[in-house]
C-alpha positions as CSV (number, residue, x, y, z in Angstrom):
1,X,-79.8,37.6,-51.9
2,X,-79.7,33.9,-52.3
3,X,-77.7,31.8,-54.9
4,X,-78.7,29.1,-56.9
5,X,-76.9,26.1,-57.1
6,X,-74.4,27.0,-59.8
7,X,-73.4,30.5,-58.0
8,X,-73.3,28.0,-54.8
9,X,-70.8,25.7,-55.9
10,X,-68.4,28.0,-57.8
11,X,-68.5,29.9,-53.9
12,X,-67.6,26.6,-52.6
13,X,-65.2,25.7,-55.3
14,X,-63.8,29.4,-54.6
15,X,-63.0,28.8,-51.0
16,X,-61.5,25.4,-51.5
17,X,-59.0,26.4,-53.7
18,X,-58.6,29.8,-51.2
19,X,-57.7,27.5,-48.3
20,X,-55.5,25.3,-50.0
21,X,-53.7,28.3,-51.1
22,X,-53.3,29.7,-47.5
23,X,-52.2,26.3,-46.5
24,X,-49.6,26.3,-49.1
25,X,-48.5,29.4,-47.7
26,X,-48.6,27.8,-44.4
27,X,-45.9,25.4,-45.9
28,X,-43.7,28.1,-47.2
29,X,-43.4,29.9,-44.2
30,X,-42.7,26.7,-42.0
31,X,-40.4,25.1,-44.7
32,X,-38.3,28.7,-44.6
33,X,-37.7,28.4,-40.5
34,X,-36.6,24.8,-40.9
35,X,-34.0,26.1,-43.3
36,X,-32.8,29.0,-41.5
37,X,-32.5,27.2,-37.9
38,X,-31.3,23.7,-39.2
39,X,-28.1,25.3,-40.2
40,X,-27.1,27.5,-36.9
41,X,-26.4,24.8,-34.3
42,X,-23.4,23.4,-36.8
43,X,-22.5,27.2,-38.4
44,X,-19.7,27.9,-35.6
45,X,-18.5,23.9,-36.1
46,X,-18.6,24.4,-39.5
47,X,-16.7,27.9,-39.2
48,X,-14.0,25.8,-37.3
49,X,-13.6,23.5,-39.4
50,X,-12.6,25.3,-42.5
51,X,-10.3,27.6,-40.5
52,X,-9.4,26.7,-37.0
53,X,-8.1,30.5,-36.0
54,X,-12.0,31.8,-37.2
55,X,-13.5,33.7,-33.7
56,X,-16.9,34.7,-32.5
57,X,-17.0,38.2,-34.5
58,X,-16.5,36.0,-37.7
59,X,-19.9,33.7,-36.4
60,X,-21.6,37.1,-35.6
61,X,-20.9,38.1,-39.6
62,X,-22.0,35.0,-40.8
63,X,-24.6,34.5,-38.6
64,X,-26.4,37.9,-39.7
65,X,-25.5,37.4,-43.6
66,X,-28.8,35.4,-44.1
67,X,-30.5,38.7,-42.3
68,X,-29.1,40.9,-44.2
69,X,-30.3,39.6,-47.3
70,X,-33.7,39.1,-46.4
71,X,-33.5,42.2,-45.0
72,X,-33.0,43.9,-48.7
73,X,-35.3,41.1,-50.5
74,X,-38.3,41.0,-48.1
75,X,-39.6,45.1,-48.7
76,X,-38.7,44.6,-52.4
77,X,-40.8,41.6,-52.7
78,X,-43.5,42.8,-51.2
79,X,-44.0,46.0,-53.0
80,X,-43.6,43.7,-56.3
81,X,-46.2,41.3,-55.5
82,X,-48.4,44.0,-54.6
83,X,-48.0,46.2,-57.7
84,X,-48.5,42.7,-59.6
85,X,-51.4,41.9,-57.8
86,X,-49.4,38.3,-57.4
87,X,-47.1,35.9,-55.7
88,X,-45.6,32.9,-57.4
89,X,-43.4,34.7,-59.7
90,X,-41.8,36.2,-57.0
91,X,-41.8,33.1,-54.5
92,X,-40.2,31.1,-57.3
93,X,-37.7,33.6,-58.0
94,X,-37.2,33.5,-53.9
95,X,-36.8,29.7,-53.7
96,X,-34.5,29.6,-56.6
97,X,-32.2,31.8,-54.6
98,X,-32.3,29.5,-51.6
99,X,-31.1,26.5,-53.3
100,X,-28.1,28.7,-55.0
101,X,-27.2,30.1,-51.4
102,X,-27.3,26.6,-50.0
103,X,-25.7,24.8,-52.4
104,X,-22.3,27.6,-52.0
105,X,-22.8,27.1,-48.1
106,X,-22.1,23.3,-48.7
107,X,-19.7,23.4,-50.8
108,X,-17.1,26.5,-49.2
109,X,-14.9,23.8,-48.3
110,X,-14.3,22.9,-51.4
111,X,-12.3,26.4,-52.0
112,X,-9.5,25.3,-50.4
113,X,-7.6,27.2,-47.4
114,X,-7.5,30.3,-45.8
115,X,-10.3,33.0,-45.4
116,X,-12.1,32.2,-49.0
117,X,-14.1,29.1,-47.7
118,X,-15.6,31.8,-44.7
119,X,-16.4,34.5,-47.4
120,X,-18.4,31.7,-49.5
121,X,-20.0,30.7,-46.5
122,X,-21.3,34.1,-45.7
123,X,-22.0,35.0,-48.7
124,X,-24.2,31.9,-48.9
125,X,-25.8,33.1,-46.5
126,X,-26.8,36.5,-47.7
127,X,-28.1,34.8,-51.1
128,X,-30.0,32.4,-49.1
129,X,-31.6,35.5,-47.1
130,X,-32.4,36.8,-50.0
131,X,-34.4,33.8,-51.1
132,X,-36.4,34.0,-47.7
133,X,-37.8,37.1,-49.1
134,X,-40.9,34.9,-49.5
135,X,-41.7,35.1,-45.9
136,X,-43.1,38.6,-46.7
137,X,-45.1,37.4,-49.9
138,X,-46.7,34.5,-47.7
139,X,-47.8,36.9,-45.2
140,X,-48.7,39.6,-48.1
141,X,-50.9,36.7,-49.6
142,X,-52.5,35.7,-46.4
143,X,-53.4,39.6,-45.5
144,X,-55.0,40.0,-48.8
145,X,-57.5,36.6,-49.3
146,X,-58.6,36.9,-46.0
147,X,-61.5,39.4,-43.8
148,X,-60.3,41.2,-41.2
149,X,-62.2,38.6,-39.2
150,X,-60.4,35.3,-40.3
151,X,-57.2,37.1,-40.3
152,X,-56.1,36.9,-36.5
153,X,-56.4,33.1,-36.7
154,X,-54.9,33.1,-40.1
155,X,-51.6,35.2,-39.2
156,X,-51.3,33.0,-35.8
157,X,-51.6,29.6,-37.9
158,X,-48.8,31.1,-40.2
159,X,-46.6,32.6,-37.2
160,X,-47.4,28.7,-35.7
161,X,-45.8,27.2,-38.8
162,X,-42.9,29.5,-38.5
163,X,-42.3,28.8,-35.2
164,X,-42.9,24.9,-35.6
165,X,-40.1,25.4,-38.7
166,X,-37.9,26.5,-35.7
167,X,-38.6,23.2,-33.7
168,X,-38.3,21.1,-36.3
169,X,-35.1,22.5,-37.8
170,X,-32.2,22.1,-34.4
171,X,-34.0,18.6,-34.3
172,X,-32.8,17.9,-37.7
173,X,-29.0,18.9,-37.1
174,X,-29.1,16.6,-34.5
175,X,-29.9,14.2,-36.8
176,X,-27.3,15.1,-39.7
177,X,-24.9,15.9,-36.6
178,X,-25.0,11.2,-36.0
179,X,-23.3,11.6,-39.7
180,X,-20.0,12.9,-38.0
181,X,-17.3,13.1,-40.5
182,X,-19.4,11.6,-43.5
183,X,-17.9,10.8,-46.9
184,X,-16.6,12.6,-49.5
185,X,-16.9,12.4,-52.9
186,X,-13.8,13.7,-55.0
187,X,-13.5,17.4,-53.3
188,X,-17.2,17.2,-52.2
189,X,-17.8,16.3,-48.8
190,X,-21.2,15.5,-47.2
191,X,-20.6,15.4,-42.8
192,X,-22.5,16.7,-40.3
193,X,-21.4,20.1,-41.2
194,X,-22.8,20.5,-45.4
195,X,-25.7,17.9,-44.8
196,X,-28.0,20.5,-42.9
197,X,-27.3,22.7,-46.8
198,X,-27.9,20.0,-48.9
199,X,-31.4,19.0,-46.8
200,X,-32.4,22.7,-47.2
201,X,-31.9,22.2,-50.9
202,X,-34.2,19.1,-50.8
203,X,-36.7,21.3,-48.7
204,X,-37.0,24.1,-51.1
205,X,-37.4,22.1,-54.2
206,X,-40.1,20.3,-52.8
207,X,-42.0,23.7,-52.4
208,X,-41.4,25.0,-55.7
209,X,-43.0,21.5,-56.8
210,X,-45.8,21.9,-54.7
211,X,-46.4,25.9,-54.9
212,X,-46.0,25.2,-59.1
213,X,-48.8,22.3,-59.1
214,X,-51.6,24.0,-56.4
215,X,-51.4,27.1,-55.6
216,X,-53.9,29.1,-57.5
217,X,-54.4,32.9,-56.3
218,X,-58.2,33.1,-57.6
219,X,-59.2,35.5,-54.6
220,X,-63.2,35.0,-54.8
221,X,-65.1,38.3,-55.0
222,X,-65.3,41.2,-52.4
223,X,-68.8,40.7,-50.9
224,X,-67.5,36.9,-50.1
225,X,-64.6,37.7,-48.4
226,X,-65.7,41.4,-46.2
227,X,-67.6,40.7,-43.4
228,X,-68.5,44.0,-42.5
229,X,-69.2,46.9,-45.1
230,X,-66.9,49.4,-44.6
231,X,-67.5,52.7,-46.7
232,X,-65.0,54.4,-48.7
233,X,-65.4,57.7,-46.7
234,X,-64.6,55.8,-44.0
235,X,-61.2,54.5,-44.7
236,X,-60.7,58.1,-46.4
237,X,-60.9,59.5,-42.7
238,X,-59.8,56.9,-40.4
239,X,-56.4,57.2,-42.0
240,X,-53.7,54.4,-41.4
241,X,-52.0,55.3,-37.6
242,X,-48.5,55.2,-38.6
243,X,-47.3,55.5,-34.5
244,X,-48.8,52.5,-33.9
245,X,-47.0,50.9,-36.7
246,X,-43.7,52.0,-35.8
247,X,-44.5,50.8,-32.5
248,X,-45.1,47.4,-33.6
249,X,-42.2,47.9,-35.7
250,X,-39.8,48.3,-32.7
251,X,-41.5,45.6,-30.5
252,X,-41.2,43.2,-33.7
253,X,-37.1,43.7,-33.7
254,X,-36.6,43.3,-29.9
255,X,-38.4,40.4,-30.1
256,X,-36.5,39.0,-32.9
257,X,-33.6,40.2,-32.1
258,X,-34.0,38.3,-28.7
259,X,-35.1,35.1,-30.8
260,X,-31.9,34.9,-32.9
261,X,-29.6,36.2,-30.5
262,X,-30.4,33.0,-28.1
263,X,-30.1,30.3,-31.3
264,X,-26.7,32.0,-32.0
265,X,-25.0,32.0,-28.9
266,X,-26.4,28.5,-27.8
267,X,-23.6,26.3,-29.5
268,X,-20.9,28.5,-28.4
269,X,-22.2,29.4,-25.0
270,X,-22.6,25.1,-24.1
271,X,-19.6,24.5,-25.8
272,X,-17.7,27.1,-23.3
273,X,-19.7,26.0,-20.4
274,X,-19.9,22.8,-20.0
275,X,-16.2,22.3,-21.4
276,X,-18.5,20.2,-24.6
277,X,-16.4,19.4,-27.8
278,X,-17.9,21.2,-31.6
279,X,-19.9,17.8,-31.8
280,X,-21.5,17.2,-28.7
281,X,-22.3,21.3,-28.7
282,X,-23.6,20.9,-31.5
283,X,-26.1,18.0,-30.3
284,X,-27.1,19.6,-27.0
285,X,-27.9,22.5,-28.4
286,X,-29.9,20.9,-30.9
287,X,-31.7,18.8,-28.1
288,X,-32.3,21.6,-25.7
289,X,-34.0,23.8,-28.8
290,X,-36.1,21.0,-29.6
291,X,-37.2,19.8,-26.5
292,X,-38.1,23.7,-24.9
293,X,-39.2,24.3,-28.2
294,X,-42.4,22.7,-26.9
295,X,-43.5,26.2,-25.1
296,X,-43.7,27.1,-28.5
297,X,-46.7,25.1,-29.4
298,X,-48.6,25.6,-25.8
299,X,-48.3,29.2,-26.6
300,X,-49.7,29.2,-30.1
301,X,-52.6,26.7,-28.7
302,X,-53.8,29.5,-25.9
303,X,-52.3,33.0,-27.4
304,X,-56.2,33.7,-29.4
305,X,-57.9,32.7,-26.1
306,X,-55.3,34.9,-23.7
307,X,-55.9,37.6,-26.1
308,X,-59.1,37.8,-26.1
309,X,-59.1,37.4,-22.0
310,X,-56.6,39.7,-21.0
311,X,-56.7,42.0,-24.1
312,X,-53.5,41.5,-26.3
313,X,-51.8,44.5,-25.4
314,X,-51.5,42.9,-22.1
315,X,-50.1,39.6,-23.2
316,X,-47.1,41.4,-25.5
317,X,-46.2,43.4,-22.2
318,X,-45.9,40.3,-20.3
319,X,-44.3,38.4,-22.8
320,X,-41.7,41.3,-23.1
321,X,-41.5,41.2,-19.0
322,X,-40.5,37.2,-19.4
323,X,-38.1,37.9,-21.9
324,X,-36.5,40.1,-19.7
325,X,-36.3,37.8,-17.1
326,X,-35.1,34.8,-19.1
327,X,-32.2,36.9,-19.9
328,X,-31.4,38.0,-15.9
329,X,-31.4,33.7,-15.1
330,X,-28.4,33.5,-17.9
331,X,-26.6,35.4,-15.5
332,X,-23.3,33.3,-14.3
333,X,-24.2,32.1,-11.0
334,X,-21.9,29.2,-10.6
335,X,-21.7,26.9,-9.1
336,X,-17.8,26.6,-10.1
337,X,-16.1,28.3,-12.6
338,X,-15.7,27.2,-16.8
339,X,-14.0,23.8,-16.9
340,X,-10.5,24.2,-18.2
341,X,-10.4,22.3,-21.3
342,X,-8.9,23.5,-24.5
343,X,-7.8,21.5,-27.5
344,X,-8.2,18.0,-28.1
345,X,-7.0,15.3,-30.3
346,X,-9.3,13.0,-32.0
347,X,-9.3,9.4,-31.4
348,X,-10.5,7.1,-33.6
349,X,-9.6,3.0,-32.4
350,X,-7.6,4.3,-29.8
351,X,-5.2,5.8,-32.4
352,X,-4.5,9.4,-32.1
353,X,-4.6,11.7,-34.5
354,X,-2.6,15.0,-33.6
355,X,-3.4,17.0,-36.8
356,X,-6.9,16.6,-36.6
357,X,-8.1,18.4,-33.7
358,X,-11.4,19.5,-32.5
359,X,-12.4,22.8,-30.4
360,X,-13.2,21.6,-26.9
361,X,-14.6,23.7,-24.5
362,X,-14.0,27.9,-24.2
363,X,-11.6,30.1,-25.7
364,X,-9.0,30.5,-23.3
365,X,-7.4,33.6,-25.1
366,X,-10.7,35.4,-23.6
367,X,-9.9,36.6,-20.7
368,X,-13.5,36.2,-19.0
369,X,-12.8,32.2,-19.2
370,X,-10.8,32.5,-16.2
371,X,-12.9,34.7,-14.1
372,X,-16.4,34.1,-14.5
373,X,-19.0,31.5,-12.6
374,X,-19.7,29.1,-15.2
375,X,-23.5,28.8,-16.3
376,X,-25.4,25.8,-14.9
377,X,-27.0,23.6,-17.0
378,X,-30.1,24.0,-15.1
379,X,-30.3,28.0,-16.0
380,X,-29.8,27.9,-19.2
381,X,-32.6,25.1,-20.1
382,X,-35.3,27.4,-17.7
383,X,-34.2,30.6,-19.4
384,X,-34.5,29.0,-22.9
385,X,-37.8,27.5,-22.1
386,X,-39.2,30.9,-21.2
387,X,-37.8,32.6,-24.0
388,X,-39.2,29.8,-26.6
389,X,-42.9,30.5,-24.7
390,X,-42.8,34.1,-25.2
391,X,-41.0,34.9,-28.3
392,X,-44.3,33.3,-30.1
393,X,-46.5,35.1,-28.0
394,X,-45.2,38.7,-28.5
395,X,-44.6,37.7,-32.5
396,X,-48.1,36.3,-33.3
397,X,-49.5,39.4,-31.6
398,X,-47.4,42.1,-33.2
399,X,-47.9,40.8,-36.8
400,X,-51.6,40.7,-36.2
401,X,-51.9,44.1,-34.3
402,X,-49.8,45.3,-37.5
403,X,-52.6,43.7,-39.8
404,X,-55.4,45.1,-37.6
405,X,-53.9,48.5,-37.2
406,X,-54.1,48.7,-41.0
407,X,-57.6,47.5,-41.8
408,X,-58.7,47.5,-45.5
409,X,-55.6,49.4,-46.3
410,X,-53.2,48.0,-48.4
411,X,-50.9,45.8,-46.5
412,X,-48.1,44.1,-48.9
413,X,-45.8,46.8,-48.6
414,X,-45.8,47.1,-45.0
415,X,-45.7,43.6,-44.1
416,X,-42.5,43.5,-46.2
417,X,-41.0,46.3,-44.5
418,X,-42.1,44.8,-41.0
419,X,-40.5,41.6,-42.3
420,X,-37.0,43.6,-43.1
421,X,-37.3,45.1,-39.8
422,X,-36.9,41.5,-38.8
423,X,-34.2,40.6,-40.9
424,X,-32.2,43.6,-39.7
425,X,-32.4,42.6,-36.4
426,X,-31.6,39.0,-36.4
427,X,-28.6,40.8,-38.8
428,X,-27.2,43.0,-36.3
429,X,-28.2,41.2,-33.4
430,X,-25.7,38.2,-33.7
431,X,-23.1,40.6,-35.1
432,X,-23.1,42.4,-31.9
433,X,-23.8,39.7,-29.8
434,X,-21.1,37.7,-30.8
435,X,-18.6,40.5,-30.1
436,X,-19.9,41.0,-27.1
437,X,-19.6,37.2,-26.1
438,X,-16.3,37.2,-27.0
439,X,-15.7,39.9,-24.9
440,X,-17.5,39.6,-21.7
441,X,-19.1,36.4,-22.3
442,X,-22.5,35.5,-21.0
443,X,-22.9,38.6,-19.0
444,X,-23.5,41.1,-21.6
445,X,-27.1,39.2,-22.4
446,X,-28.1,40.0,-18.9
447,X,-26.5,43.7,-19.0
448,X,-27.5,44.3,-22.0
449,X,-30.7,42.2,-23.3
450,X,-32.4,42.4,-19.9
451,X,-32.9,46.0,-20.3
452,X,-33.8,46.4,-23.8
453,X,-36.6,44.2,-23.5
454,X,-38.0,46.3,-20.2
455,X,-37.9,48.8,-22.8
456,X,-40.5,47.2,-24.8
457,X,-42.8,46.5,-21.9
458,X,-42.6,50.5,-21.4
459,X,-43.2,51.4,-24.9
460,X,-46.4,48.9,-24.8
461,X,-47.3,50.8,-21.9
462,X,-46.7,54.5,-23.4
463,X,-48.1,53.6,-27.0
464,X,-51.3,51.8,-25.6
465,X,-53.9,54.3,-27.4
466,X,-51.7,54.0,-30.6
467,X,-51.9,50.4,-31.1
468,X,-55.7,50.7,-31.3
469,X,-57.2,48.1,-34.5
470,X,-58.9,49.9,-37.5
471,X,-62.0,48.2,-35.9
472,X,-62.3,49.8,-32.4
473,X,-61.6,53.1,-34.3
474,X,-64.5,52.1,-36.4
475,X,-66.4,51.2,-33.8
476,X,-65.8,54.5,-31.9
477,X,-66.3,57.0,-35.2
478,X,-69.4,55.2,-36.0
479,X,-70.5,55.8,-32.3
480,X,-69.5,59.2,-32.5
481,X,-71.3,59.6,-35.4
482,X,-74.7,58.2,-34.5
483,X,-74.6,60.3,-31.0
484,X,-73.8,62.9,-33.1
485,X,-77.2,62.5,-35.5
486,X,-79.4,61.4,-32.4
487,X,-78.3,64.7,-30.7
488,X,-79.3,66.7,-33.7
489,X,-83.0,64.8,-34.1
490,X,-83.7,65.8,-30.0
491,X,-83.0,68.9,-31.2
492,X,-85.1,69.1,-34.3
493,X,-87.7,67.3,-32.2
494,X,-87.7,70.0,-29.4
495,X,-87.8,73.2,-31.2
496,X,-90.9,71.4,-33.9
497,X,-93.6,73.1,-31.5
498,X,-91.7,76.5,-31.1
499,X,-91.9,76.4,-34.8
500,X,-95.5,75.4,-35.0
501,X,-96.5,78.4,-32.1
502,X,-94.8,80.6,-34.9
């Protein structure tokens, strides 16, 4: 049917303000990453510096605070936005929440002594979590304005901003790491440490601005959007395959797991190391993230092609695979053992000050500090630039297998509980991890890690036939079903003489 030229321009109108509203999205989700990986190159520092006797486990509860409230936020978010039927009431509820967490982050110090500051900080954290909880409403919104044809390049576009959030953001504590000890204003102090918080703050008002004066959520009418008409009796029968959702779901928290895990233990591992002081940790870290960080963006530019080569079930088993083998190069392989270096003094024009001290180098009350190799400087930049190449590849792929799995079914919900599967991942993850570092060190990412992401390669393998799209099952049932009807007109067809003879 064709449309004059008023039905024409509203379509056109329609679409504008659709794709300004997925772009917007697009914003939110990159703007959320920047916030959550600015602050974990200075977190341990920061830890440090509001009480010197704090240790790994402590960095490990912080560390997973932000996870654990997004972990509680993201599933209820996305089961309110889909009973609304709408986002921006919950996002601007979300972003409030960010600047509250941020702003108590920045100012633990002010607290005073003892274990207080840490609890503010973690709990900061959690609040801040929480407000991430729009993560799930940005990929609820961008499952539900979009055909199942758009939505592969849609979902990779948002996992692309995510992941570019996650470049941007160790890039930026390098930069608010040059502000060293800062200034302070009465009891307020604004140093490398807080700045990273009060930037976040800046970041998330600036989307609330921007989400309050664009985004519309005028979805333009079914027959616009669906490529393909899909009848109700057959959504009735193909019913959604939960097995293949669950299998995305445990694929989705090794890899995130993996992800978090690496931007955790990177300060504390280089600072151990290389024998590096809290501030030049702190900077290297930042550096290395940035600079590997570039696999990152060569993934996103060829994962659409390589999956429609190789088949994307492929490419998450090889991305798995590399995972796996990042983790075996972060074995200790010397050469040399840690460099002994343990506390000391600042000096500031060759005046030194002995009660203000910073952390240098590896905690010699673990006893692994004296036995192991040390970790070259070499291995650890080739392991992390594998890992940043195929943590986006086996991410973009599971969130859109998830999406395709589910088909025209609703997907608000689940993409809220795949985003909490996230969240409790990168929650118990670096709790773990940390204790683990603490306790063995470096090794127990190889011992541990290694395997764990072998695992997934095998469930890939195992769970093939479940991680089918709603599409090829389609496909097939509407294959089945046409054989089906020719079979029965051949058979009408051949017994019309007998019938005629009769």
């Amino acid at each position: 049917m064709r449309m004059n030229s008023e039905e024409s321009s509203y379509y056109v109108l329609a679409e504008r303000k659709r794709w300004r509203s997925i772009r917007i999205m697009y914003l939110t989700l990159f703007l959320n990453s920047t916030g959550f990986s600015i602050i974990l190159p200075s977190l341990w520092p920061y830890l440090q510096e509001l009480s010197p006797t704090v240790n790994y486990s402590f960095l490990g509860i912080a560390a997973a605070g932000f996870s654990v409230g997004q972990l509680f936020a993201s599933p209820i978010m996305g089961k309110w936005s889909t009973d609304r039927g709408r986002v921006t009431l919950p996002a601007q509820i979300c972003m409030v929440l960010g600047v509250l967490g941020n702003l108590m982050y920045a100012l633990a110090g002010t607290a005073g002594a003892g274990t207080v500051p840490l609890w503010l900080v973690t709990v900061g954290r959690v609040i801040t979590g929480a407000g991430a909880g729009c993560i799930a409403l940005a990929r609820s919104y961008h499952s539900t304005v979009t055909s199942i044809d758009e939505r592969t390049g849609v979902v990779s576009k948002g996992s692309m901003a995510q992941a570019s959030g996650f470049i941007i953001g160790p890039g930026l504590s390098f930069l608010t790491s040059l502000a060293g000890k800062g200034i302070q204003y009465r009891s307020i102090v604004f140093d490398q440490y807080t700045l990273p918080a009060y930037l976040c703050v800046v970041l998330i008002l600036f989307n609330m601005i921007i989400l309050a004066l664009y985004f519309r959520e005028d979805v333009p009418p079914t027959e616009f959007m669906i490529n393909s008409v899909i009848q109700s009796s057959e959504i009735t029968t193909l019913r959604v395959r939960w097995s293949g959702v669950v299998v995305c779901s445990v694929l989705f928290y090794i890899a995130m797991m993996s992800f978090t895990i690496t931007e955790t233990l990177g300060t504390p591992l280089l600072q151990a190391e290389l024998g590096l002081s809290q501030t030049k940790a702190i900077k290297y870290s930042s550096i290395f993230l940035t600079c590997t960080s570039v696999f990152s963006f060569i993934t996103f530019s060829i994962v659409t092609p390589l999956g429609r080569r190789f088949g994307e079930r492929k490419m998450m088993g090889i991305a798995f695979a590399l995972s796996g083998i990042a983790y075996i190069l972060l074995y200790p392989m010397g050469p040399g053992h840690i460099p002994r270096v343990q506390w000391t003094p600042l000096a500031v024009n060759n005046t030194v000050f002995q009660d203000d001290k910073e952390v240098v180098g590896c905690n010699w009350s673990n006893k692994w500090c004296y036995t192991q190799l040390r970790v070259s400087i070499y291995q650890y930049i080739c392991a992390t630039s594998i890992l940043l190449f195929a943590y986006p590849l086996s991410t973009v792929i599971i969130i859109s297998r998830v999406t395709k799995i589910l088909g025209p079914h609703p997907q608000g919900t689940v993409l809220g509980i795949l985003t909490g599967i996230g969240c409790l991942s990168r929650a118990v993850g670096p709790a773990i991890f940390s204790s683990l570092f603490e306790l063995l060190g470096p090794v127990c990412t190889t011992y541990l890690l290694s395997p764990v992401c072998f695992f997934g390669c095998l469930l890939i393998y195992l769970g093939r036939e479940s991680l089918e799209s709603f599409q090829e099952r389609l496909k097939s049932y509407r294959s089945d079903i046409f054989s089906r009807n020719e079979h029965i007109i051949n058979d009408v067809n051949d017994r019309e003489p007998l019938i005629k003879e009769v």
